[in-house]
N, C-alpha and C positions, 0 to 999 in steps of 0.2 A: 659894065661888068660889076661896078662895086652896088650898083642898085640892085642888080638881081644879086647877090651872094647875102644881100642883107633883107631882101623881099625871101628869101629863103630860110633864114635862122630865127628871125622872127617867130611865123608857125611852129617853127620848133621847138621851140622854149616854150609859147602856149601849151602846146601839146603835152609836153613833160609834166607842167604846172597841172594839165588837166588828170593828169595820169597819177601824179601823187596826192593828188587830192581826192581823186575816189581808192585807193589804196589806204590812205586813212578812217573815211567813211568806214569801210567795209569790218576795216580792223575793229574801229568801234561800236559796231552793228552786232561782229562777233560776240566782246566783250561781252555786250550787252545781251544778245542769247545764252549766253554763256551763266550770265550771272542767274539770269529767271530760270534757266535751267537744274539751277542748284538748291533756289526756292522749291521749284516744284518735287525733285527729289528730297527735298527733307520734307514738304508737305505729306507726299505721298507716303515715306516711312510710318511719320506719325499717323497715317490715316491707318498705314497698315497694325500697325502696334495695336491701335483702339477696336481694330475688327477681328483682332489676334485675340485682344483680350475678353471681349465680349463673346466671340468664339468659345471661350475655355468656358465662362460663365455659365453658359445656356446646356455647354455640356455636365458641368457640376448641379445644376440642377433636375436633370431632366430627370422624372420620377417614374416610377414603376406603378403604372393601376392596378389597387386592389380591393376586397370586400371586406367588409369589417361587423361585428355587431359588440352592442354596449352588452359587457357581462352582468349579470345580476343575482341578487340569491334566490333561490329555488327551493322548492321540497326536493328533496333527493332521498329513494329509499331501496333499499338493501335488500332483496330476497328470495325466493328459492320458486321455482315455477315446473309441474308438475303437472300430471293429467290425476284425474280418478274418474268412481263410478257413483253415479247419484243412487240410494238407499230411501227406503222409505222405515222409519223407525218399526213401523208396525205393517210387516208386509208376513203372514202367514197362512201356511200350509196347512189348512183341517184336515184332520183323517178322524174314522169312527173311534169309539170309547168299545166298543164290544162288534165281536164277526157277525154278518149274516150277511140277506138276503136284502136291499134296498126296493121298497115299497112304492117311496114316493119319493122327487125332489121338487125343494119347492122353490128355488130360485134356479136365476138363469145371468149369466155374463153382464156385466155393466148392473146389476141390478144395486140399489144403497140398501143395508141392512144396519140393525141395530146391535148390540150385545146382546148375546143369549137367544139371538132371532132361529130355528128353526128352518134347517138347508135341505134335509135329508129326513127321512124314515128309513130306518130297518125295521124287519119284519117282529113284530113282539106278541103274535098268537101266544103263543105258548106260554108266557111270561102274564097278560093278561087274564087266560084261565084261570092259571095259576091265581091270582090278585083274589079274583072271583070266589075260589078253591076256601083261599083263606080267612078270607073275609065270614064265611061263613061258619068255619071253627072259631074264629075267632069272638063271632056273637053268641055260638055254645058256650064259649071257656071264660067271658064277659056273664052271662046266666050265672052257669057255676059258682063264678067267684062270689057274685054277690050273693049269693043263697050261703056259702059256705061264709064270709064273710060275718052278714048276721047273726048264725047260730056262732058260730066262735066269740063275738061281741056277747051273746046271752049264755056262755060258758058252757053252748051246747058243743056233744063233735070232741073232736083233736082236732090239734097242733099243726100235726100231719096233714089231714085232708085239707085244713083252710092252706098252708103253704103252697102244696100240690097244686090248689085251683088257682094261687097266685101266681105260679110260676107259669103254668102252661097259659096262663093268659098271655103273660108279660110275653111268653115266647113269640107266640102268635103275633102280639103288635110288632115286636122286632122285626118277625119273616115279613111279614107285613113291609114295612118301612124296605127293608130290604130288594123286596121285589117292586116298587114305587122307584126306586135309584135305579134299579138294573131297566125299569123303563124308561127310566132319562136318559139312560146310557147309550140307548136303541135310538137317539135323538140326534143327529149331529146338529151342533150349533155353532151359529158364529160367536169366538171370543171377544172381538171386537167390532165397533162401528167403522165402518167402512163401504170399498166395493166391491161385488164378486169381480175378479179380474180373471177366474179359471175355473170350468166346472169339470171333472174328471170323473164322474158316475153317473149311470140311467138306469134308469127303472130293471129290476131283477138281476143285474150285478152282483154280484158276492163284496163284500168291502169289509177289512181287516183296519185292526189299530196300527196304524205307523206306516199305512198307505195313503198318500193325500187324495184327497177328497174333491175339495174346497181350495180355491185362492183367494184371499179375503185380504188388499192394501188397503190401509188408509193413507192417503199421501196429503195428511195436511202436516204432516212432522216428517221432515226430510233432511237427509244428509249426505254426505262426499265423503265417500273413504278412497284414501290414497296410501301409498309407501311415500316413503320419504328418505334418502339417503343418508345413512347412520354418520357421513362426514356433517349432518345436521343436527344431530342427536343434540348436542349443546346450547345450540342456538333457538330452534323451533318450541315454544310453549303454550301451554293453553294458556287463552287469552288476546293472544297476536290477530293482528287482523288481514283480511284476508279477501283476496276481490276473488268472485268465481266468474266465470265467462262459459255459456253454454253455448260455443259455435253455431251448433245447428240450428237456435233461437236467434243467434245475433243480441242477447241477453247479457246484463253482466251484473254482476248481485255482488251487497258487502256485506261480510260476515263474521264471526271469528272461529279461534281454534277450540274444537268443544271436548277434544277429547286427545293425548297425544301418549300412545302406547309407550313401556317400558323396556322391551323385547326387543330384540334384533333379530331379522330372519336369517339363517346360518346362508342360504341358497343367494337371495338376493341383497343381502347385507343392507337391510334398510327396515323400517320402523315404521307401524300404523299409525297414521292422522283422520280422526274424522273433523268437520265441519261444520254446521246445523245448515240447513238451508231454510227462506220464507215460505211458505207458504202458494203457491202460484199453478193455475191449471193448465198451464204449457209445458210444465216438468214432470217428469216422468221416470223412473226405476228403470236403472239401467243407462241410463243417457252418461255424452261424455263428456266431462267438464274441465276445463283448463282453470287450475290452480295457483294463486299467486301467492304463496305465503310470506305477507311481508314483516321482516324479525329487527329493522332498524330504519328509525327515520332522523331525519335529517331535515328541520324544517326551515331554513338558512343555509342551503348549502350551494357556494361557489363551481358550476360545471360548464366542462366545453365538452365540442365533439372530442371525439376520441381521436378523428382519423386526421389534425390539425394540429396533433400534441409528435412531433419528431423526437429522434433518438439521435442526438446527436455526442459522438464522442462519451459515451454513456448515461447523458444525461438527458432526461426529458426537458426541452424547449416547444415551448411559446410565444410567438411574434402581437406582440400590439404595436397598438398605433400612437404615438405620441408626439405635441407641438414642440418645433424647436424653431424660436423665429417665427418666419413666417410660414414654415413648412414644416411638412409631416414627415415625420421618420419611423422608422422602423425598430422596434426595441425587443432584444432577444431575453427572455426572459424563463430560467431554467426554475420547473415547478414539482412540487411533491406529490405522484398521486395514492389518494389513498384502495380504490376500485374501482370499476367499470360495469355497467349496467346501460341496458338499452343503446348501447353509443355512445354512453356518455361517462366521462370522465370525474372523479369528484378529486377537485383539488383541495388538496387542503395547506400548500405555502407557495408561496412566489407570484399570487395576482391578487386585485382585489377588486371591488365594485366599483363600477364605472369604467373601468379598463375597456377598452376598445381593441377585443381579441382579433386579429387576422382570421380569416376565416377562407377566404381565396384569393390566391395569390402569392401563396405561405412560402410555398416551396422555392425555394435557391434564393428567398430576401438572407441581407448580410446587415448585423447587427447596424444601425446609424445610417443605413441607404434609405433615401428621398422616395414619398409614395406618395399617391396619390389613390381616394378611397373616391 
């Protein structure tokens, strides 16, 4: 009895033994998770912080793509643009010197002539006989004089008669001379060198003074007459110079001002300019010419587009590009303009050369935001 109640307590007691010794394990095993548990949560914060703040980084940086060009000085010029009608200085209308009856013409369209050249005949029968008529008193009254002439020298005769045969001579040559001009006059002729450009009479026509005849350009002296708006009266002078562009040539000529009226037209309130133009056998009387008259230059002058200059809060703004560090920002830059031509802006404060104007992209940057060009 006492061998078994002691074969019994034995295992018992082992077993206990066994039981509180993996109860401590376990406990220590916890601990022990417990503790790397607390590592890795503080590791992991810190991992978190460092990707929190690299985060924030990438977001302070990220820039905005945009266009940019370097500003530089330029001619920039000022001026007034305009149509007219190209003129030939010497473009006229012949018509006869006396009426008749036209005999003969002796040129024809496109023909070259010279001054004084011979276009026209009117009829001068009558005028001829006439010549004929006189010529022939006039070699009696040439007789006369000298017969009377002499005896007066030898204080033969009167006073009387030698005057008499001097005067009706003189008359004669006069009539004479007289009817020589009124044959010239029966002549129509060209005033100047040039081309027929119009012939307006044929043969047996009737032709009056102050009816044209004859068209006779010479277009090697040519010119542009324009109006020009009296808000320019002040500005525009002779001298200024001047591009012309004849569209329908695809032409473009430089010139100056040759001529710049005094007068205001009451109707269209603006003021005659002529031109000169060169010399050229593709221009032509009549044709339409686009006028540049340019009254101020500028040959250093700072410009931007126009459509890249904002109104901001009433001031004109400008975005460039400028380094700060390592990176590009954006600088709001509020500028003076002085006028606008072609698209373009002429500034005259708040930028200068070299500036690296924004150009695309412009719209919604905020003074000091991060860009990339």
């Amino acid at each position: 009895m006492k061998l078994n109640l002691y074969t019994t307590f034995i295992p018992a007691i082992l077993l206990s033994a066994l039981i509180i010794s993996c109860s401590q394990d376990k406990t220590a095993k916890l601990e022990e998770l417990k503790s790397k548990r607390a590592d890795l949560e503080k590791e992991i914060s810190s991992l978190e912080k460092e990707l929190k703040v690299s985060d924030t980084s990438k977001a302070v940086v990220k820039s905005k793509e945009v266009g940019a060009i370097e500003l530089a000085p330029r001619v920039f010029e000022y001026y007034v643009q305009t149509q007219g009608l190209i003129q030939a200085e010497n473009n006229i209308l012949v018509s006869a010197k006396s009426a008749g009856v036209v005999t003969q013409v002796y040129a024809r369209e496109g023909d070259a002539v010279n001054k004084g050249q011979v276009l026209a005949q009117i009829d001068n029968s009558l005028l001829l006989s006439s010549i004929e008529e006189v010529k022939g008193a006039l070699e009696l009254a040439k007789t006369v004089y000298e017969r009377q002439k002499n005896l007066w020298e030898q204080k033969i005769g009167s006073e009387v008669q030698y005057l008499q045969a001097k005067n009706n001579k003189e008359s004669l040559e006069n009539r004479l001379a007289t009817l020589r001009e009124q044959i010239e006059m029966t002549k129509i002729k060209s005033p100047i060198v040039g081309t027929i450009d119009a012939v307006n009479v044929k043969v047996g026509e009737n032709v009056a003074p102050g009816i044209p005849a004859f068209r006779v350009i010479n277009s090697s002296e040519l010119k542009v007459a324009l109006k020009v708006s009296e808000a320019y009266v002040n500005t525009i002078n002779k001298g200024d110079k001047v591009t012309v562009t004849i569209t329908d040539l695809g032409k473009t000529f430089e010139s100056t001002i040759s001529f710049v009226g005094k007068n205001i037209d009451p109707l269209s309130r603006s003021f005659p300019v002529e031109v000169k133009l060169p010399s050229a056998a593709q221009l032509r009387p009549n044709m339409t010419a686009v006028i540049r008259v340019i009254y101020q230059t500028f040959p250093s002058a700072l410009c931007v587009p126009i459509n890249i200059v904002q109104d901001i809060n009433g001031e004109k703004v400008v975005y460039v590009a400028e380094q700060k560090d390592n990176q590009l920002v954006a600088r709001r830059k509020v500028v003076k303009i002085d006028g606008v031509y072609d698209n373009l802006a002429h500034i005259l404060s708040g930028l200068q050369a070299g500036d690296k104007i924004i150009t695309v992209g412009y719209q919604g940057l905020n003074d000091g935001q991060f860009i990339k060009i």
